[in-house]
C-alpha positions in Angstrom: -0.5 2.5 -2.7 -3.4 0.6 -2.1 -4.9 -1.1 -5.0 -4.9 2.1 -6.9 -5.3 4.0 -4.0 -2.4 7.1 -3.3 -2.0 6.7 0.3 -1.0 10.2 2.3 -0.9 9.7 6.2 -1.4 13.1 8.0 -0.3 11.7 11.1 2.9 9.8 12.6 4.6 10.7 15.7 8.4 9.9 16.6 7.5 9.0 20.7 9.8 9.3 23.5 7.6 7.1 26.3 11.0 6.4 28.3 9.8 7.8 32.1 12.5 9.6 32.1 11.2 11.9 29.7 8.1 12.6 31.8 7.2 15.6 33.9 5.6 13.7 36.9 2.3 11.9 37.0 0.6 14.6 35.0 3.1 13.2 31.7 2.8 9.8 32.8 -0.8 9.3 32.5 -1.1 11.3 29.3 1.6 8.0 28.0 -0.8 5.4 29.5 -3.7 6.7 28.0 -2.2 6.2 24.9 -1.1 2.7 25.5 -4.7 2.2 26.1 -5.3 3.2 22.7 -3.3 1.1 21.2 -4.5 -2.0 23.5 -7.9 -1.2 23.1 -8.2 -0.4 19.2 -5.8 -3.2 17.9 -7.7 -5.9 16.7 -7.3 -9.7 17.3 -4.8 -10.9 15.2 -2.9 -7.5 15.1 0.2 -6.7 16.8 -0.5 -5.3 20.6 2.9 -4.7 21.8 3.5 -5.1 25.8 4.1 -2.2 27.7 8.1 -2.6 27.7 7.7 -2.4 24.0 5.3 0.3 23.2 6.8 2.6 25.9 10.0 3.2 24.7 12.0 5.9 22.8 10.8 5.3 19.3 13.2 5.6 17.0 13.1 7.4 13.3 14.0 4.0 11.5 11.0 2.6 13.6 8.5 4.7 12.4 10.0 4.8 8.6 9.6 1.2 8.5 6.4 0.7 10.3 4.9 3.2 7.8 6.6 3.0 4.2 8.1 -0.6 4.6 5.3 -2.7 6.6 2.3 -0.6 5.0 0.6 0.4 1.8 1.3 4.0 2.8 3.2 6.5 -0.6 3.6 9.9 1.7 3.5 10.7 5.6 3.2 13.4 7.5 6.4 14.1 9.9 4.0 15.4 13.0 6.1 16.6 16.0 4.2 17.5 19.7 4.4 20.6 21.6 3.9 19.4 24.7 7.5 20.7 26.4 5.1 21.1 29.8 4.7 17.2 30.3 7.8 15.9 28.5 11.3 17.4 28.4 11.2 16.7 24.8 7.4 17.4 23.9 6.8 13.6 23.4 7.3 13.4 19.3 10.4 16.2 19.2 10.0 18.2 16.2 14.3 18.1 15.5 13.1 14.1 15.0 10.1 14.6 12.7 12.5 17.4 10.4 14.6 14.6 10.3 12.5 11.7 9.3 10.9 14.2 6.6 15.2 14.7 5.7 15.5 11.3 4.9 12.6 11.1 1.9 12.5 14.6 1.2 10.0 13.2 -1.6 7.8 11.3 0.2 7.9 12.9 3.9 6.1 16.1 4.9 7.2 17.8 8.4 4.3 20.0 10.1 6.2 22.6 12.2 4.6 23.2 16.3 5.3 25.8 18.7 3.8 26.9 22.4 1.7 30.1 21.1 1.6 30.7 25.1 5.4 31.2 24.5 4.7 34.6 22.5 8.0 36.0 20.5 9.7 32.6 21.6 6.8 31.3 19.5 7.4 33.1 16.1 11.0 33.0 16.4 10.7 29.2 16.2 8.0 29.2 13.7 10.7 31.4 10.9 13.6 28.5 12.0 10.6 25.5 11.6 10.1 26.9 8.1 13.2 28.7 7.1 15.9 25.9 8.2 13.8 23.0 8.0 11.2 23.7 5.2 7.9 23.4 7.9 5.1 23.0 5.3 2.6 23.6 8.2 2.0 23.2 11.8 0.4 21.0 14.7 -1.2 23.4 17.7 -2.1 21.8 21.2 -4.6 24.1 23.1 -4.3 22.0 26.6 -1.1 23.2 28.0 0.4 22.5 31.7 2.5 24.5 34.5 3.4 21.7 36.9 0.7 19.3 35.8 -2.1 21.8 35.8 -3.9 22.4 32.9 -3.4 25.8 31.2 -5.7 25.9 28.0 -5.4 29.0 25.1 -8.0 29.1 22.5 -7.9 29.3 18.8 -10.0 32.3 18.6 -7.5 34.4 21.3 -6.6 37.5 19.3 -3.6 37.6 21.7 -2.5 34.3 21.7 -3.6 32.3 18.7 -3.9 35.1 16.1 -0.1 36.4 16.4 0.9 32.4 15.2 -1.6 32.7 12.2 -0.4 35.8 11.2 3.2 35.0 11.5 2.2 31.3 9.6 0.8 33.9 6.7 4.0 35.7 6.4 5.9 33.0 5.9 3.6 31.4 3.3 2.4 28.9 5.1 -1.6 28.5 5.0 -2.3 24.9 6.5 -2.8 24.7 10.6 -3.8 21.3 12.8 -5.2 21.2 15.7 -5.5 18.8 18.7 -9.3 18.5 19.3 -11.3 16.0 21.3 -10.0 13.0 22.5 -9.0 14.4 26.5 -5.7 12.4 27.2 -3.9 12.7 30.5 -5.0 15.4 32.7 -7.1 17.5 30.5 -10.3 18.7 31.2 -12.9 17.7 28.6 -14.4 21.3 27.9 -10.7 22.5 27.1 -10.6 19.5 24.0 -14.2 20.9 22.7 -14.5 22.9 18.8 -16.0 26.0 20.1 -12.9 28.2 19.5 -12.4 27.1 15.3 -15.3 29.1 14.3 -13.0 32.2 15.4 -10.3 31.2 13.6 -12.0 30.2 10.8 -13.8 33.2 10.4 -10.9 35.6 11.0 -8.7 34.1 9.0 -10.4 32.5 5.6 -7.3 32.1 4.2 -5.6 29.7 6.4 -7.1 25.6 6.3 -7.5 24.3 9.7 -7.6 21.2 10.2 -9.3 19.2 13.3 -8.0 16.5 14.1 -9.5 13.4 15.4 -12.9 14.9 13.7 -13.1 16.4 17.3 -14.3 13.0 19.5 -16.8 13.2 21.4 -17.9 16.4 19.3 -18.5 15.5 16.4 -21.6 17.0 16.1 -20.1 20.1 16.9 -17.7 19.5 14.5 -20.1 18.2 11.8 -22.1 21.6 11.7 -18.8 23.9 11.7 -17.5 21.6 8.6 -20.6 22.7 7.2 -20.4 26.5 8.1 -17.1 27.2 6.7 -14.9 26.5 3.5 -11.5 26.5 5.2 -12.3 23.8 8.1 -11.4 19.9 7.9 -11.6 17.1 9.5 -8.9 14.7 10.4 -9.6 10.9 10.8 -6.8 10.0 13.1 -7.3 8.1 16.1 -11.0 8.2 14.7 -10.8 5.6 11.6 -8.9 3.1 14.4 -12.9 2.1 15.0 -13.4 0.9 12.0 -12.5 -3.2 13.0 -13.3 -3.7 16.8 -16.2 -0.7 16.7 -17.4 -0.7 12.5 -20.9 0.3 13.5 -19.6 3.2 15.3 -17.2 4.0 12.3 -20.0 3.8 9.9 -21.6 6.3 11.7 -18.9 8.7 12.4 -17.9 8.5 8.5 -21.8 8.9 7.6 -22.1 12.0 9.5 -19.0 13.9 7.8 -20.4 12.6 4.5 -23.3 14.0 4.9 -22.5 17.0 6.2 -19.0 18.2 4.7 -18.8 15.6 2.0 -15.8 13.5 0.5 -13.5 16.5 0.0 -12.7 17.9 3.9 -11.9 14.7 5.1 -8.1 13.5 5.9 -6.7 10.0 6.4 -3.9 9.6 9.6 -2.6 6.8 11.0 -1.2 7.4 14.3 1.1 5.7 13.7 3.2 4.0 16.1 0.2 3.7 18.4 -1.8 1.9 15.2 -0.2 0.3 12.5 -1.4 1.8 9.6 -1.7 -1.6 7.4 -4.9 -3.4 9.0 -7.1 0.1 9.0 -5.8 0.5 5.6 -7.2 -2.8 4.4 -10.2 -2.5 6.8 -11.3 1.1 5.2 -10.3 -0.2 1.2 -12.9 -2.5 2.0 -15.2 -0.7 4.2 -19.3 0.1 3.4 -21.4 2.1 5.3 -24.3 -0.3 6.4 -27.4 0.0 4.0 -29.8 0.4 7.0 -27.8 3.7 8.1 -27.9 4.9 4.9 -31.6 4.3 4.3 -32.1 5.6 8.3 -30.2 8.5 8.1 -29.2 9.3 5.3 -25.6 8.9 4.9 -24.2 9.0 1.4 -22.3 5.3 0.6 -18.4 5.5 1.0 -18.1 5.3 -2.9 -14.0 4.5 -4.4 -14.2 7.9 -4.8 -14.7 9.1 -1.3 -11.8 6.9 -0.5 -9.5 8.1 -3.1 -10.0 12.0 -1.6 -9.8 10.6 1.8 -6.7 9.0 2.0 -4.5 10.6 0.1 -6.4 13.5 -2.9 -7.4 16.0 -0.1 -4.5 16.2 1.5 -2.2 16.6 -1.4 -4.6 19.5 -2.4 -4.4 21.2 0.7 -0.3 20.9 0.6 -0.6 22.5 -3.0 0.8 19.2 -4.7 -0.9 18.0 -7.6 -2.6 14.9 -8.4 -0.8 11.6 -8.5 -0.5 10.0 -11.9 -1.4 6.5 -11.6 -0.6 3.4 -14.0 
């Protein structure tokens, strides 16, 4: 807890960067680009590991410590990746998120992913995700690979993506992420774009999606779906990372959801182990919208209360857990 802040993070990831792990160039350049994340974003006087140390096999302790020891961080998000066509492990394995979500069974949420390309394979893994290991939702990746080639589904595929929703409904489960923006590796940009979530969002109103990284560089896009429909939200990982070397740009990103969705459909995430979450933690606590955006554009001021639903409120609602009693 932050001040009196409840702190959820919606996002850490248990890496394997050893090269071994990579398929080829295709996997390898998806790991640099996020090592350029993390050299780029960190701000002076942060931690920027060197490449020996960032690409490595992460390990659960690493990312338990990082997050509940070394930050003011109260729940997390166990996130696994899906990406079993660049890494032999999918990069954050989900078997190591269910486990780091074992260990503080209080405290430590684990998101379920699949393939949806991989059909009955799919669904069969979905009923283990949640039966066996108490999935509470799940992560989706729409750029997919066959030898290092992209080989994108959509989220508005009645054949592809609507089978997983389904199946996610008959198992109780009514909270979906997905992977938006932000092109990393070998993707093509149009593949990363928010075109398909009015589908999904449309067809299935009971199911909360939730886009993550607010859909960079779409967030336009993004801002007027957010608007459009009830069961569409934004995620700020990799996005709030801004908010010390590039605040301007943060300002405005943040301004834009305010004013268009509001304080309620947007999500705090880390990304953690490419950010610590401490320094944006302290950075956002303290954060205010410039006045001359506000007065420019229109952009609501990032109130206590905004923060409050932001970094913790919204996504306990959405993971039907009520509010956190504070002192």
């Amino acid at each position: 807890m932050i001040d009196d802040f409840f702190v959820f993070d919606s996002v850490a990831h248990v890496f394997n960067f050893e090269p071994k792990n990579a398929y080829g160039s295709a996997g390898q350049m998806f790991s640099n680009h996020l090592y350029a994340f993390h050299t780029t974003l960190t701000p002076e006087g942060e931690t920027k590991l060197p490449p020996e140390e960032f690409l490595r096999q992460w390990t659960i302790d690493d990312i338990h410590r990082m997050v509940y020891e070394e930050s003011d961080t109260d729940m997390l998000v166990a996130m696994p990746l899906p990406l079993t066509d660049l890494y032999h492990d999918g990069l954050s394995p989900w078997q190591e998120c269910a486990e780091l979500a074992a260990r503080d069974p209080d405290r430590t949420i684990f998101w379920g992913t699949v393939n949806p390309l991989e059909g009955r394979k799919a669904l069969d893994l979905m009923e283990r995700q949640v039966g066996e290991f108490n999935a509470r939702a799940f992560k989706l990746y729409n750029v997919r690979y066959d030898y290092g080639s992209p080989y994108p589904w959509r989220m508005d595929d009645p054949r592809v993506a609507f089978p997983i929703f389904e199946k996610a409904q008959d198992l109780g489960v009514n909270l979906i992420g997905v992977h938006k923006g932000v092109p990393l590796g070998p993707q093509p940009i149009e593949h990363t774009q928010t075109w398909d979530m009015d589908g999904a969002a449309a067809n299935f109103p009971d199911i909360n999606f939730v886009i993550f990284h607010v859909g960079l560089p779409f967030l336009d896009e993004t801002c007027w779906q957010l608007i459009r429909y009830p069961n569409l939200y934004a995620d700020l990982a990799a996005t709030i990372n801004f908010i010390v070397r590039a605040p301007r740009m943060f300002a405005e990103i943040i301004g834009k959801l305010l004013f268009w969705c509001g304080e309620d459909k947007i999500i705090y995430g880390s990304e953690a182990p490419i950010f610590h979450p401490q320094w944006a933690l302290r950075a956002f606590r303290d954060f205010q919208i410039p006045q001359d955006l506000c007065e420019g554009y229109g952009y609501p001021q990032l109130t206590d209360q905004a923060k409050r639903k932001i970094l913790g409120e919204n996504l306990l609602r959405l993971h039907g857990l009520g509010p956190v009693h504070r002192l």
